[in-house]
N, C-alpha and C positions, 0 to 999 in steps of 0.2 A: 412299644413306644406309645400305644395309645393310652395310656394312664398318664403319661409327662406330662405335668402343664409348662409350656413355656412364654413367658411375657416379654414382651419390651417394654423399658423402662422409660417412664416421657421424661420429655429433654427437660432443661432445666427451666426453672423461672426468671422471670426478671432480667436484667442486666447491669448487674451492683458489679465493682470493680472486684476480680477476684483474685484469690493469694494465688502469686506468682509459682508459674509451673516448675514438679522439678524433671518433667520432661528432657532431657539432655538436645533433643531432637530441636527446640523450641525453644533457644536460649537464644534472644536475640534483644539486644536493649534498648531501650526506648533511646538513646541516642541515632545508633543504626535505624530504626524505623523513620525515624523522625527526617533523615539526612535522606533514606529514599524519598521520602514522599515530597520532600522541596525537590531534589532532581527532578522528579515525574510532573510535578507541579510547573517548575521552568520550563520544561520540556515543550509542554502540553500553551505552557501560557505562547511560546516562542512560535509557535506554529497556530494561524487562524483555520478558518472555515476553507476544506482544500476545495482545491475547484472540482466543477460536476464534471463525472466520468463514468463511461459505463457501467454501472454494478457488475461484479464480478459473479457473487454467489448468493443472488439474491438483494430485494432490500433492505435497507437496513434496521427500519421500522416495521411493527406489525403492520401486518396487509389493513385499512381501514374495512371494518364489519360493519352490520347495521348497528344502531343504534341498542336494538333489544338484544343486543348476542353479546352486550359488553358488558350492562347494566347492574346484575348480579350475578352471586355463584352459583353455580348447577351441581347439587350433589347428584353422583349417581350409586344407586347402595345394589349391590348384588348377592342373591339368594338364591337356593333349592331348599333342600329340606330341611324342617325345621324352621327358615326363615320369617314365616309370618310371624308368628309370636315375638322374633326379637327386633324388625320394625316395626310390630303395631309397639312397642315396648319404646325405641329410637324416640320414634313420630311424639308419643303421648310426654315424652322429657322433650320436648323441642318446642321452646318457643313459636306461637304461631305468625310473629311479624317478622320474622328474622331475614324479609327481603330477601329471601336464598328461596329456588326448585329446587325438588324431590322426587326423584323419578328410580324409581321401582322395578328391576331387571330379575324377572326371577324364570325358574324354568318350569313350564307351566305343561298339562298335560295338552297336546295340539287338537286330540280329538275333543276337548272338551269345553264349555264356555266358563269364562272366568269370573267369579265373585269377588278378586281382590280391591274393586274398587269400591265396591259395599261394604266388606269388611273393614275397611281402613278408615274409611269414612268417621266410624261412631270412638277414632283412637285421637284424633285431629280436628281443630275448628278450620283446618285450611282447606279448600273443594278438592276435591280427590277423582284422576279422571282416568278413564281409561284410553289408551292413545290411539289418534286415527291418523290415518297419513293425510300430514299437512299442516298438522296440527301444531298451534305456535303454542310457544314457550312464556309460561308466566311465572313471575317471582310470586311467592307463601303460595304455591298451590303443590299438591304431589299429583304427579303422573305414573301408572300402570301401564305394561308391556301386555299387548293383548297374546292369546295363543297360536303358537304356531306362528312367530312370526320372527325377525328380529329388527332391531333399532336405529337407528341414526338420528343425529342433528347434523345440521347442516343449518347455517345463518338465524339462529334461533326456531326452525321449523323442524319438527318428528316426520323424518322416512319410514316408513315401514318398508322390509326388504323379505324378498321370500328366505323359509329356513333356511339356513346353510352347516350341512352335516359337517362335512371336514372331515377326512380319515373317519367317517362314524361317527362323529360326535359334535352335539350343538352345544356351541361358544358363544351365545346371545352376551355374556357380560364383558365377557374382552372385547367382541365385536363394538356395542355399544360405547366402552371407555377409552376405546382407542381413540370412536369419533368424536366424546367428548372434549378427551383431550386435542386433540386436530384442532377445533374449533373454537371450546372455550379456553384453553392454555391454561395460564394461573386458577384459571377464576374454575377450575376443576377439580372437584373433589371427591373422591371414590370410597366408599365404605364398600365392604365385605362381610356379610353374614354367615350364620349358618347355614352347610351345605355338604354333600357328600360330594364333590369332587374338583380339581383346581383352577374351574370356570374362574377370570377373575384377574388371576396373578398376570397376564403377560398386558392387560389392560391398566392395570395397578403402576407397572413400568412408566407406560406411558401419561400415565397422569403428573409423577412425579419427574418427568423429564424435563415436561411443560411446565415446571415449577406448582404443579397442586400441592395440595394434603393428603394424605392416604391414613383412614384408619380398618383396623380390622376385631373383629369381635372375639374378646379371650374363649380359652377353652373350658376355663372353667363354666361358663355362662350356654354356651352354643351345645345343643343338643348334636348338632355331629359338626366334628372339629376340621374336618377335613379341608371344607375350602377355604375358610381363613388359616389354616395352620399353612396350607401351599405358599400363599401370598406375605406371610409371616418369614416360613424359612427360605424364599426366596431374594428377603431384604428391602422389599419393596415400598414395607409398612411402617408409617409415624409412630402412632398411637394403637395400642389392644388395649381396650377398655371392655366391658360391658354395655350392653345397648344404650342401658337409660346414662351410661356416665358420653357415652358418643354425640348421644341429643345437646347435654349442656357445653361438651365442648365443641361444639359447632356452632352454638350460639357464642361463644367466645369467639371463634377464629373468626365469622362474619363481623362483630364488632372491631377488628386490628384497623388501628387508622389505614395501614396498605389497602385491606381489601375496600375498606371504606373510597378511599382512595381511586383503588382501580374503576371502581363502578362511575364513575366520568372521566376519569380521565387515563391515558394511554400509560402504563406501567414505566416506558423509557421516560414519561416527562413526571416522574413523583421525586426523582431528586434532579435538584436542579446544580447549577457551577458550585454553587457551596461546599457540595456535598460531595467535588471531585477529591479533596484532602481526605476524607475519611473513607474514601473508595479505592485510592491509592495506599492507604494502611494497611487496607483489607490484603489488595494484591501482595505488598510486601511481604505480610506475613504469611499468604500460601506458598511466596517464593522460598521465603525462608525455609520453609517444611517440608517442599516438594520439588524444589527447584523449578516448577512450571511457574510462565509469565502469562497469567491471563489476562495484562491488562491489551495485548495484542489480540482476544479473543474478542467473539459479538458483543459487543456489551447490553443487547438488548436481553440476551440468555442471561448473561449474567447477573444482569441487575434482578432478571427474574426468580434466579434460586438463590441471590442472595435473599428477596424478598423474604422467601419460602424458609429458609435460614431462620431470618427474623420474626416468621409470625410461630415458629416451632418453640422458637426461645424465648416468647412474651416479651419482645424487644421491640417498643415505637420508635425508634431514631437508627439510622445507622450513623449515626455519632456512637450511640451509646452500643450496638451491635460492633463496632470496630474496636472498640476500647474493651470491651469484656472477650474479644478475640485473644487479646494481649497472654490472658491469663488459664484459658482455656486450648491447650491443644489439641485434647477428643474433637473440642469443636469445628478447629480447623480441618480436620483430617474428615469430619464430616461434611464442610463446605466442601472440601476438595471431591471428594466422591460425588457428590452431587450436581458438579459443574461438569462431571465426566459424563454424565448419564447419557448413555445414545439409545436410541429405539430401533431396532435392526429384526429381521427376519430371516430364517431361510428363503433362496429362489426371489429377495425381494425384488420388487420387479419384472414379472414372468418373462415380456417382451424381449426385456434387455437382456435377460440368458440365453432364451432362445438364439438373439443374434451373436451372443458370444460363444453357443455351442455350436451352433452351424457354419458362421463365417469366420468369426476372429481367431478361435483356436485352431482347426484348420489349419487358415495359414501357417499360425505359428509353427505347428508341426511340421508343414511345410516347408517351413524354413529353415526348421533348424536339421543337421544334419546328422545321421548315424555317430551317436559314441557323445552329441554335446547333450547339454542340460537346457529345461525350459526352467528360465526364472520367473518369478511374478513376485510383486511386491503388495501387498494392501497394509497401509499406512491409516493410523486410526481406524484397527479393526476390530474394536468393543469385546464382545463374548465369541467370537467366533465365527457365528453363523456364516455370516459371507468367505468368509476362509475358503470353509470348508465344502460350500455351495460352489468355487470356482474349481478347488479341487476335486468335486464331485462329477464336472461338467468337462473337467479335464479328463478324467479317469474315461470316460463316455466319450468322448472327442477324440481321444486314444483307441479305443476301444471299434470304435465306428471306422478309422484307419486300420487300423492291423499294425500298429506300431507301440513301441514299450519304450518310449526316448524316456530318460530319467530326467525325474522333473522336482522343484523346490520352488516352494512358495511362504515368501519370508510374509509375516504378521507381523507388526508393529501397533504398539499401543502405548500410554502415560499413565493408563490404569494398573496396578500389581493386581486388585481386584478381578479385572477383564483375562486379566492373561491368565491369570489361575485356571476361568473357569472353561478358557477356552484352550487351554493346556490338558485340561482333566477331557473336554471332551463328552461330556454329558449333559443333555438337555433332556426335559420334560416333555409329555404328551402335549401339552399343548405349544411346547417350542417347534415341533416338526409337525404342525398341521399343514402347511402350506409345502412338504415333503409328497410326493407322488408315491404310491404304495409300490411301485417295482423297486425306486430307488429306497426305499425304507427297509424293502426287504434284504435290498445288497448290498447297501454301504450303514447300517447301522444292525447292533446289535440288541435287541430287546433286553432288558434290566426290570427291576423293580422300580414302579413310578417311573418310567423313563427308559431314553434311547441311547447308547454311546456310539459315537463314530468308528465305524470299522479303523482297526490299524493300519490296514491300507495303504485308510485316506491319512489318519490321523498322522503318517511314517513321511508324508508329504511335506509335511507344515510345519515351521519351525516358527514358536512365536519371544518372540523379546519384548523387552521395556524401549523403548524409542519415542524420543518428544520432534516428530516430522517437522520442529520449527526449531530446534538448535539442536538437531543432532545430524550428522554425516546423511545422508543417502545411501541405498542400497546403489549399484550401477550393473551394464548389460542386462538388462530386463526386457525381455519379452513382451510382459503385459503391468502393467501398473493400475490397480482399480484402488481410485479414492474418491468414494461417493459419499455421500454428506458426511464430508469431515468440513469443505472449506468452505461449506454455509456458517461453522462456528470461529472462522476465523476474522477476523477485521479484513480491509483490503491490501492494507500494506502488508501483510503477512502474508496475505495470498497472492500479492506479487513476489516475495521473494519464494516462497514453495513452488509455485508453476516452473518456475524456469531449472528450479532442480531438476523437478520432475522431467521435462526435456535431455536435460544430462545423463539420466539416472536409466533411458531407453536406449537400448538398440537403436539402430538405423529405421529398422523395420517395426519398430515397438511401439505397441500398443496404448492408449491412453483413457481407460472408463470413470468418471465423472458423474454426480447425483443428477437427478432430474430438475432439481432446480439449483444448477449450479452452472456456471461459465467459463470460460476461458477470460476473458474481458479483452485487457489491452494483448493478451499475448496469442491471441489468435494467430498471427503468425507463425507460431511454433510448430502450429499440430493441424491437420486435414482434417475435416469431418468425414467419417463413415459410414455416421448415421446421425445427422443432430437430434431426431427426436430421442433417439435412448444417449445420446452423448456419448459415443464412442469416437476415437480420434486414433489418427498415425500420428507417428513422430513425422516434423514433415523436415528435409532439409535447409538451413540456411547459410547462408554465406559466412555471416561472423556468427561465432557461437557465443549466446546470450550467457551473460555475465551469471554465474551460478555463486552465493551467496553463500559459501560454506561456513556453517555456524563452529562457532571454539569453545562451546561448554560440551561437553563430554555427561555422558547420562551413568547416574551411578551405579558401580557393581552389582551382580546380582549373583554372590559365592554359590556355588555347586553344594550339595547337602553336607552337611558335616558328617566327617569318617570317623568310625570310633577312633578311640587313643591306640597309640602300636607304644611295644616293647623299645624302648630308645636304642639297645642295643640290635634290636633285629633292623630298626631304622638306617643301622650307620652301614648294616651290611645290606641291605636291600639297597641303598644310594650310591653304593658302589657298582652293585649289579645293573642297576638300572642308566648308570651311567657308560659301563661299558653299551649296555644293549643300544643305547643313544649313537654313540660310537658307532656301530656296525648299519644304524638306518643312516646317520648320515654320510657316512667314506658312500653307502652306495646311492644318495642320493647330491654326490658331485659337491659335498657339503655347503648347504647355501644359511648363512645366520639364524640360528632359533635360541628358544629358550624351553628350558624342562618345567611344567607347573606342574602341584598340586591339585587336588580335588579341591581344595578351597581357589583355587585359581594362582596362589602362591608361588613365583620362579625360585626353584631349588636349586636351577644352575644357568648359568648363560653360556650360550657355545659360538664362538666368531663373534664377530663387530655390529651391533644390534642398533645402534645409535639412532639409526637412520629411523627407524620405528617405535622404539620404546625410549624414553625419558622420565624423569623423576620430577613431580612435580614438586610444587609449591607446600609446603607445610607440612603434617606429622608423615614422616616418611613410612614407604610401603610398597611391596617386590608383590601388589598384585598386578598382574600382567593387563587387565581391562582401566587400570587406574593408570599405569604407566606408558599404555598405547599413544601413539602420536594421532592429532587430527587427521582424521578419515578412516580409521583403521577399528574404532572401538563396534561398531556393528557386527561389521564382515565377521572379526574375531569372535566376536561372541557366540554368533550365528554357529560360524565352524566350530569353537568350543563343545558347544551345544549337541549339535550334530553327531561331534566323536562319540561323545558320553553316552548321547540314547540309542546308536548304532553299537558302539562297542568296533570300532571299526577306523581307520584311516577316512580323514574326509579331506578332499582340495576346493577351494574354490575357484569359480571362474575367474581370469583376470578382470581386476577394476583399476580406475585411477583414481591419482591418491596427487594431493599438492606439497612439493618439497620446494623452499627456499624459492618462489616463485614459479618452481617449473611441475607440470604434470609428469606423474611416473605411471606405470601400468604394474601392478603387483598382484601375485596369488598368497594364499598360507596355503598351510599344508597340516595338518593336526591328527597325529599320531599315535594310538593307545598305545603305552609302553608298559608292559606286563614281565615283571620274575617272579620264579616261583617263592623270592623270600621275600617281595612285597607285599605288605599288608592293605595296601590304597592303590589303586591305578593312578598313573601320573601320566602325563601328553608330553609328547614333544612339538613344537608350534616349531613352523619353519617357514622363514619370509624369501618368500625369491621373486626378484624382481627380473620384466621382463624388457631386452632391448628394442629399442625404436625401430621398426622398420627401415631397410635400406635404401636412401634415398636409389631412384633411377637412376642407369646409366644414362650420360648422354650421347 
């Protein structure tokens, strides 16, 4: 692989009206657009400034910074080997007024003292410095990372922090782009040089979540390709250019009237009421394409990578950004990826595990009894990490008791992206540095480039597509961790999630929340356990707060496709596998199911199913996650899921489910059904519902 050159190709120019997609995905007509954006428009007009209330998940504007921390962009460019030559190359194409820092992250020898700000000096008329702690931040000048040392900003001023090895190894350029992005947001911009290792990429993340730019140096150009090919094939990179083509387009981006823009003024105030029509198009059209509503999200994030959007595509208006949406659906599907973006870690949070391995789990095990299941939910859980960080914590919590209680912990996400990659289960050296070397050695398996989750852990986890703002809830949960998901939510949105969220526990269940997030008006609901890491009980109340169960249903996600069978072997296999159907249910007191496919397909229907499955509205379709009735599309999927990667009968705990006004309490039951003339495994799904408790004698 190391002879492959691979590019990314820059986004497009301009913003000219373009020939209409034949996208099928994206067939939506300027009529239908038009009719949402006057509703959202009424909507919006019908309702003023709501009154002041607690923030829920934070403010809603950026924090105000000094004055010097807004003013201009901060590139930060990262190097090892090889790298001088293709900054001093960067610097010598780069305009010297371009109002933008340049500050220089390379991995330098610790015993030794550094000539990088001499050398660079005779490439640039900008003053070239080497960094001391304290040391403030100036626009056209470039700054140098001294040895043995690594980086921060903080309010426009350079920390110096002692080394920090990590598993072995010094990460000065993630460390520093993290805190760039922290600090500068948009106005963050990260280059990546030449370098033999994938210092860089998890810092890269983070710039682009904050709404930055991210460029990286092609291969063909970069004497060792390694640490821009990492931050490449991990997706994180705008532009792969060559150095000197980096210099002129960074004098381009700092010219986009946005950044012009942001350098006074606060990024939520660049479009003002005007410009709610054309931000309302935006939204429609991601609806259209992904059925997510983000005009319920923060709109400060929003606005920020739409920004980002805009200066990728040489677009000054988002008039004219909305209107070339129209025609473009790569570009949409690129918005949408980028409005997902979340920055997460293994262990993040040390504190807050700690008190979930030693006291929250515990209990939980505590509580629950010989023969039941520990559930947990995490709702918008990006690439995994925290997944698998609770399941790891479990596994150890378990481990610490002397007990084997069988446990599942459902992941939900809106990313198909997120879920793949926390479905596959492998991360990078530098994803598991904040991984403790006993549990690296027990719950992950060493790979090339990289760590995979023990199956174990991985045998735990079951991850789905779930949009936690119009889809069902999981219920009986144990433990529920959703931490910075409802920092990106609006507050009305965050009113109607909490109170699920209460539904969706146990009596005894658990409630973990980000560091900077709150309960607000529903404090009520849940006890504090510990407010500074935000852990919560479910607490009791009297009337049980109105839980908002949303009626769009999240779209199929069919099982792999089975090769073709013999049509004749098919009609005798359907016979077989309909007796075998036969023989699980006479002994399972026959309660209503139905027989699917591997594509999820009902082949037959057995008893009176009504109560659960219906047909909906438009081109008709016997798959079973499309014809579920409200409440039921998770759970099912979930057990779906489960049979197929078990290979095995799965049931699930009782949940409640809303009929015809009234709560019921239901299981499934999803049963691999195997004959020897089957060519595809088929399931049997079986809905049994359970009765009410009897009231007291008097």
């Amino acid at each position: 692989m190391a002879g492959r050159k691979k590019r990314v190709e820059r986004t497009p120019k301009g913003a000219p009206e373009a020939p209409p997609s034949d996208d099928p995905g994206m067939v939506v007509s300027e009529e239908e657009i038009d009719a949402e954006v006057a509703a959202e428009a009424a909507a919006q007009a019908a309702v003023e400034e709501p009154a002041a209330e607690e923030p829920m998940a934070g403010p809603l504007e950026e924090p105000t910074r000094p004055e010097v921390a807004r003013r201009f962009a901060v590139v930060g460019v990262g190097a090892s080997a090889g790298g001088l030559e293709a900054f001093t190359q960067l610097l010598s194409h780069t305009p010297p007024e371009t109002g933008m820092a340049f500050v220089l992250i390379s991995h330098l020898d610790p015993a030794h003292e550094s000539m990088l700000d001499e050398i660079l000096g005779r490439a640039t008329a900008m003053p070239v410095r080497q960094v001391t702690d304290g040391m403030a931040l100036a626009p056209n000048s470039v700054y140098v990372i001294p040895p043995n040392f690594g980086m921060e900003l903080a309010e426009g001023v350079f920390r110096l922090v002692p080394r920090a090895e990590g598993q072995g190894r010094h990460m000065p350029v993630d460390h520093f782009f993290r805190s760039l992005a922290e600090h500068h947001k948009s106005r963050a911009i990260g280059v990546i040089l030449s370098g033999t290792n994938s210092d860089g990429m998890l810092g890269m993340k983070a710039i682009k979540a904050e709404g930055g730019v991210t460029f990286a140096q092609d291969e063909a150009s970069a004497k060792f390709s390694e640490m821009p090919r990492a931050a490449i094939a991990a997706g994180w990179v705008d532009y792969v250019l060559p150095p000197d083509q980096i210099g002129r387009e960074l004098a381009r981006v700092v010219r986009h009237p946005i950044v012009h823009a942001k350098g006074a003024t606060p990024i939520v105030e660049i479009w003002g009421p005007a410009d709610r029509a054309n931000l309302n198009r935006v939204f429609a059209l991601l609806r259209a394409s992904s059925g997510v509503d983000f005009s319920q999200y923060r709109l400060t994030t929003i606005r920020r990578r739409i920004a980002r959007r805009m200066i990728l595509n040489r677009v000054d208006t988002l008039e004219a950004y909305a209107r070339s949406l129209r025609g473009l659906p790569a570009e949409v599907r690129a918005l949408y990826e980028d409005l997902l973006i979340t920055v997460t870690t293994f262990f993040r949070d040390p504190a807050t595990f700690e008190l979930l391995e030693n006291k929250v789990l515990p209990q939980i095990i505590r509580a629950n009894s010989p023969g039941s299941q520990i559930r947990i939910w995490v709702p918008g859980s990006s690439t995994g990490e925290e997944v698998y960080s609770i399941a790891i914590a479990l596994s150890d919590a378990q481990r610490a008791a002397g007990t084997t209680l069988p446990a599942q912990i459902f992941a939900t996400d809106v990313s198909d992206k997120a879920i793949e990659k926390a479905r596959n289960g492998f991360y990078s050296v530098n994803d598991v540095v904040d991984v403790s070397p006993k549990r690296l050695k027990r719950y992950f398996v060493k790979e090339d480039h990289g760590y995979r989750i023990d199956k174990s852990i991985r045998d735990l986890c079951v991850f789905a597509k779930q949009n936690v703002a119009a889809d069902p809830p999981f219920s009986n949960l144990d433990l529920l961790s959703c931490r910075n998901l409802l920092i990106y939510l609006e507050p009305t949105l965050q009113k109607r999630v909490i109170p699920l969220f209460h539904y969706a526990l146990k009596t005894s269940g658990f409630l973990m929340l980000g560091s900077a997030e709150t309960l607000g008006t529903f404090s009520d609901l849940f006890l504090p356990l510990d407010k500074t890491q935000r852990i919560y009980t479910k607490r009791r109340v009297e009337h049980r707060p109105f839980a908002d169960f949303p009626r769009r249903r999240i779209p199929d996600e069919p099982l792999p496709d089975a090769p073709a069978e013999d049509p004749v072997a098919d009609v005798r296999s359907a016979g077989a596998i309909a007796r075998e159907a036969d023989r699980i249910v006479l002994g399972r007191f026959g309660p209503p199911g139905v027989i699917v496919d591997e594509h999820l397909q009902i082949t037959q229907f057995r008893g009176k199913t009504s109560s659960y499955l219906e047909s909906g509205a438009g081109v008709a379709s016997f798959n079973v996650l499309k014809m579920a009735r409200e409440g039921l599309v998770v759970e099912l999927r979930s057990a779906l899921e489960l049979a197929r990667k078990s290979d095995a009968r799965h049931r699930t705990e009782p949940f409640t489910v809303r009929r015809e006004g009234e709560q019921k309490t239901l299981s499934l039951e999803v049963i691999p059904v195997r004959t020897t003339l089957a060519g595809a495994r088929h399931f049997l799904v079986l809905f049994e519902e359970h009765e009410p408790p009897a009231a007291p004698r008097p």
